[in-house]
C-alpha positions in Angstrom: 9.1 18.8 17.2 6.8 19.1 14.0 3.6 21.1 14.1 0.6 19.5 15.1 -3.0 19.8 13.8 -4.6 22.5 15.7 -7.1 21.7 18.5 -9.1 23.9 16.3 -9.0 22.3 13.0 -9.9 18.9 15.2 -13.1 20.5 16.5 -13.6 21.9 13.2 -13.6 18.1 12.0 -15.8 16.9 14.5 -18.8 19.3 13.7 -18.1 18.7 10.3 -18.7 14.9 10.6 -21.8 15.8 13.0 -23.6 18.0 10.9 -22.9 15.8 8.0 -23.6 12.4 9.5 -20.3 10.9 8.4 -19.2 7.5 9.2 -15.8 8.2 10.6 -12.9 10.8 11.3 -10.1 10.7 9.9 -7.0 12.4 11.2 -3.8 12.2 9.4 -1.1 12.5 11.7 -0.5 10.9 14.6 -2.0 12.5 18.2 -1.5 12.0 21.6 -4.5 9.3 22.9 -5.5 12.6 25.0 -6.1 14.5 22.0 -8.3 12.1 20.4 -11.9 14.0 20.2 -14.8 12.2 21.8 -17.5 12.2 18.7 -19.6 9.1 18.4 -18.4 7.6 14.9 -15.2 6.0 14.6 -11.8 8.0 14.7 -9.1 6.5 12.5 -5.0 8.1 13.1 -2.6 7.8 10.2 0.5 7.0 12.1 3.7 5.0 12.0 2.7 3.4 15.1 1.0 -0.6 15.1 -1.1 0.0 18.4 -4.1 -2.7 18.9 -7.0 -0.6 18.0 -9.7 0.1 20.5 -13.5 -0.2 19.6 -13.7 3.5 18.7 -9.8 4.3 17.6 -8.3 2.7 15.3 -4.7 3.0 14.0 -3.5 3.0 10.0 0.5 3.1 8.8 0.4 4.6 5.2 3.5 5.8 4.0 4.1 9.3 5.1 5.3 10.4 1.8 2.5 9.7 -0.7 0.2 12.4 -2.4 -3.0 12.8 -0.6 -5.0 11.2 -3.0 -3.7 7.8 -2.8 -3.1 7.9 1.3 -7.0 8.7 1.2 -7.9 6.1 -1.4 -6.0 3.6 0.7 -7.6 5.0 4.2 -11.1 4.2 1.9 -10.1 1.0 1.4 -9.0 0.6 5.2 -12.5 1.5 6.4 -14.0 -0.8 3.5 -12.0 -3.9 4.9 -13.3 -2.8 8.7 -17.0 -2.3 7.5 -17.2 0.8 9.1 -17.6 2.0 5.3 -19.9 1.2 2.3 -19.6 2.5 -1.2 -21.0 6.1 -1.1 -20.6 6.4 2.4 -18.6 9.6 3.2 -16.0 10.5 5.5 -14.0 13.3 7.2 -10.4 13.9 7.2 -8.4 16.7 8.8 -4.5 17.4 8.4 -2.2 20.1 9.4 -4.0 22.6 7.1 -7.6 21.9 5.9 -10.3 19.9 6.4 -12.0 17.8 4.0 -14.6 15.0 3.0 -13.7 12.3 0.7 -16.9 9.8 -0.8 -15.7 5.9 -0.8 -16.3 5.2 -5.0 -17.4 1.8 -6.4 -13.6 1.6 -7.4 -12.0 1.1 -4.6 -14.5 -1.9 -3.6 -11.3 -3.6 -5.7 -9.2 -3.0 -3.0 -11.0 -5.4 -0.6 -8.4 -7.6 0.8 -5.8 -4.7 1.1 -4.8 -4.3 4.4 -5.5 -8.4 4.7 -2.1 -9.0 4.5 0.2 -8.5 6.8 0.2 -4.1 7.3 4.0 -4.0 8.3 5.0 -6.1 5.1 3.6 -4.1 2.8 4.5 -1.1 4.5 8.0 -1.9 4.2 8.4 -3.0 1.0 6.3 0.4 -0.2 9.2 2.4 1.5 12.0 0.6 0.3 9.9 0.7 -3.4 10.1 4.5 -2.8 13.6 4.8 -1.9 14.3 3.0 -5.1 12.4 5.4 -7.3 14.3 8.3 -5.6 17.7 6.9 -5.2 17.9 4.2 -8.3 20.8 1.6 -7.2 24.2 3.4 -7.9 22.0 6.5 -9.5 20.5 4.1 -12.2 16.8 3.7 -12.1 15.7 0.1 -11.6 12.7 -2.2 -12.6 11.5 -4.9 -9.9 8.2 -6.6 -8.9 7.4 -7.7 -5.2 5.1 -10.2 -4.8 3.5 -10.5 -1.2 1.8 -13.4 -0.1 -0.1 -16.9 -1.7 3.2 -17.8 -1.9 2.7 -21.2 -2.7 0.0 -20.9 -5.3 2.6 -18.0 -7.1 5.4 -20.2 -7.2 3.2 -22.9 -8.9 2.2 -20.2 -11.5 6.1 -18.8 -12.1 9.8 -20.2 -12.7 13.0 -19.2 -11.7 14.9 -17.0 -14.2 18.4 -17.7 -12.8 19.4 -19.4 -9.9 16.9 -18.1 -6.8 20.0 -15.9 -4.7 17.4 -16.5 -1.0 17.0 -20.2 -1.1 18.3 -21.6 2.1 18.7 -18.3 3.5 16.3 -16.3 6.1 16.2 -12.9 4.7 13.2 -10.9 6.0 11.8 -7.7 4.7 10.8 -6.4 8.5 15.0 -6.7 9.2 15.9 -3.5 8.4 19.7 -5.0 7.6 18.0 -6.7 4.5 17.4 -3.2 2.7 20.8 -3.1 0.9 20.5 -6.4 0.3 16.9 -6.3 -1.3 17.6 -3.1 -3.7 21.2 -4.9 -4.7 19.1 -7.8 -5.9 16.4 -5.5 -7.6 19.0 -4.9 -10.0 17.9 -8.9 -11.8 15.1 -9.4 -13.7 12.5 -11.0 -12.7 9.9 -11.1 -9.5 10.9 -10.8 -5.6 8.4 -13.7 -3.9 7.7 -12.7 -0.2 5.8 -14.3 2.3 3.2 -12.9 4.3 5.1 -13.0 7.3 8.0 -10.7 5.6 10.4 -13.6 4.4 12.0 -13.8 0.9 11.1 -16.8 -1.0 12.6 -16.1 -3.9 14.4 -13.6 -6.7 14.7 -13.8 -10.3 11.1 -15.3 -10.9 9.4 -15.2 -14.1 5.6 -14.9 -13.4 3.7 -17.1 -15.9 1.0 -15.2 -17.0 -1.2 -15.4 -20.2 -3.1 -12.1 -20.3 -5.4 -13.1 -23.6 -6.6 -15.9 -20.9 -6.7 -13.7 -17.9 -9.4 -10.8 -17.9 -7.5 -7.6 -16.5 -8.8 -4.1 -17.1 -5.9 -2.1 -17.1 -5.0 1.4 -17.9 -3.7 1.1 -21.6 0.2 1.5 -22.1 1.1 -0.9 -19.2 4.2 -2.6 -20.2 4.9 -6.7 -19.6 6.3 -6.0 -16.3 2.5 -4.1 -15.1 0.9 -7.0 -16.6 2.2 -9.6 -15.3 2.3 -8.2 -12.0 -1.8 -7.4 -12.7 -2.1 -11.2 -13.7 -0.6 -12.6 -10.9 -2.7 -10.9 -8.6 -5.3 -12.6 -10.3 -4.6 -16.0 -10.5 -3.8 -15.6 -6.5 -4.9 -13.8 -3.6 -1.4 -11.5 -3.5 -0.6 -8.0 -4.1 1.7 -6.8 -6.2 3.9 -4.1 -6.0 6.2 -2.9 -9.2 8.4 -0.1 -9.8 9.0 1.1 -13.5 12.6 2.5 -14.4 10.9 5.8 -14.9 10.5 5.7 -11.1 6.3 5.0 -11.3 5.2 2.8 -8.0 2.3 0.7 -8.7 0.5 -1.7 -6.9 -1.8 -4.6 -8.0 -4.7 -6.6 -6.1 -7.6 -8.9 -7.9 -5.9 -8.2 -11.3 -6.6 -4.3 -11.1 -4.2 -1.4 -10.4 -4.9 0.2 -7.2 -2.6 2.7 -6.6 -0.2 4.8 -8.8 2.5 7.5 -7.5 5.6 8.4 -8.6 7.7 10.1 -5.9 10.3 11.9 -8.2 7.3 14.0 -9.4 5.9 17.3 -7.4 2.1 16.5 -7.1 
């Protein structure tokens, strides 16, 4: 067994968001539902679990091994999506360690429509994006894109590159036998297209996008494979995941870049 955050850090917490009239607690780790503190704002867990969330508790899976500041931007977009936060609202957070207070910017408003689709997809398809930054395929770094959800209006605004390697087939992200298959396929260019409900449309797929048309306001040196995943996103109501060969995760909603973390590095 792991350490736990200390009853006294949670307590800690709880007159923190008192005394500061927060909007809600944060804890990241998951807790026994006996442990959860009784404070009148609501309690969000970062855990690997999917339980339906109560009225008061609610439940978040971010992926365990992202630097702070990304796991909190996304827990800010979380409480955004469940209006239990407004830009400028503050909120608590406690871990293993410290305890701290995090202000929702006007930035993340972009990432409205995050958690939309389907939690477990994403979530998958960020670890297996993370495991391919770490591990490469056969100790060469790779370059992919993961598309998720829209399908239909993304397939009207791309073409297939080569022949597409999941037509006719069932391959679903949430099967955890379709890893090997999924990073032995990353190795083609082109765009994985995957359904909201975790099935592979397609591989190999160009994503027609004409960024002197398309307004994005990226960070400058994104290459072709950043904007095109940025554009996409756009033109539909998908996210985008990509994954650079220098091992950089990124992902993509609205035509802006939401999150960035690369896993080789030490934060």
């Amino acid at each position: 067994m792991g350490k736990k955050v200390p009853e006294v850090l949670i307590k800690g917490a709880v007159d923190v968001v008192e005394a500061l009239d927060g909007k809600a607690l944060v804890i990241l780790e998951d807790i026994e539902p006996e442990r959860v503190p009784d404070v009148d704002v609501t309690v969000v867990i970062v855990s690997s679990s999917f339980d339906v969330e109560s009225d008061r508790v609610k439940r978040v899976s971010i992926p365990q091994n992202l630097d702070i500041n990304n796991v909190l931007n996304l827990i800010s977009a979380f409480l955004l999506e469940h209006d239990i936060l407004r830009e400028g609202d503050s909120f608590v957070y406690v871990t293993r360690e410290l305890i701290g207070i995090k202000t929702v910017k006007k930035s993340i408003s972009a990432m409205r429509g995050f958690f939309a689709q389907n939690q477990n997809v994403l979530q998958r398809l960020l670890e297996i994006t993370i495991e391919l930054s770490i591990e490469g395929r056969e100790g060469v770094p790779v370059g992919t894109i993961f598309v998720i959800g829209d399908t239909r209006r993304v397939l009207r605004h791309s073409h297939q590159l080569i022949p597409n390697p999941f037509k006719g087939h069932k391959v679903n992200v949430l099967d955890r036998n379709s890893k090997e298959i999924i990073k032995e396929f990353a190795q083609l260019d082109g765009a994985f297209i995957v359904r909201d409900d975790g099935r592979i449309a397609a591989a190999g797929r160009y994503l027609e996008v004409e960024p002197k048309v398309i307004d994005l306001m990226l960070p400058p040196g994104l290459g072709s494979r950043h904007i095109a995943a940025a554009g996409i996103t756009r033109l539909t109501k998908a996210i985008a995941i990509t994954l650079s060969e220098s091992g950089t995760i990124r992902i993509f909603k609205n035509g802006l870049m939401l999150l960035e973390y690369n896993p080789r590095i030490r934060y």
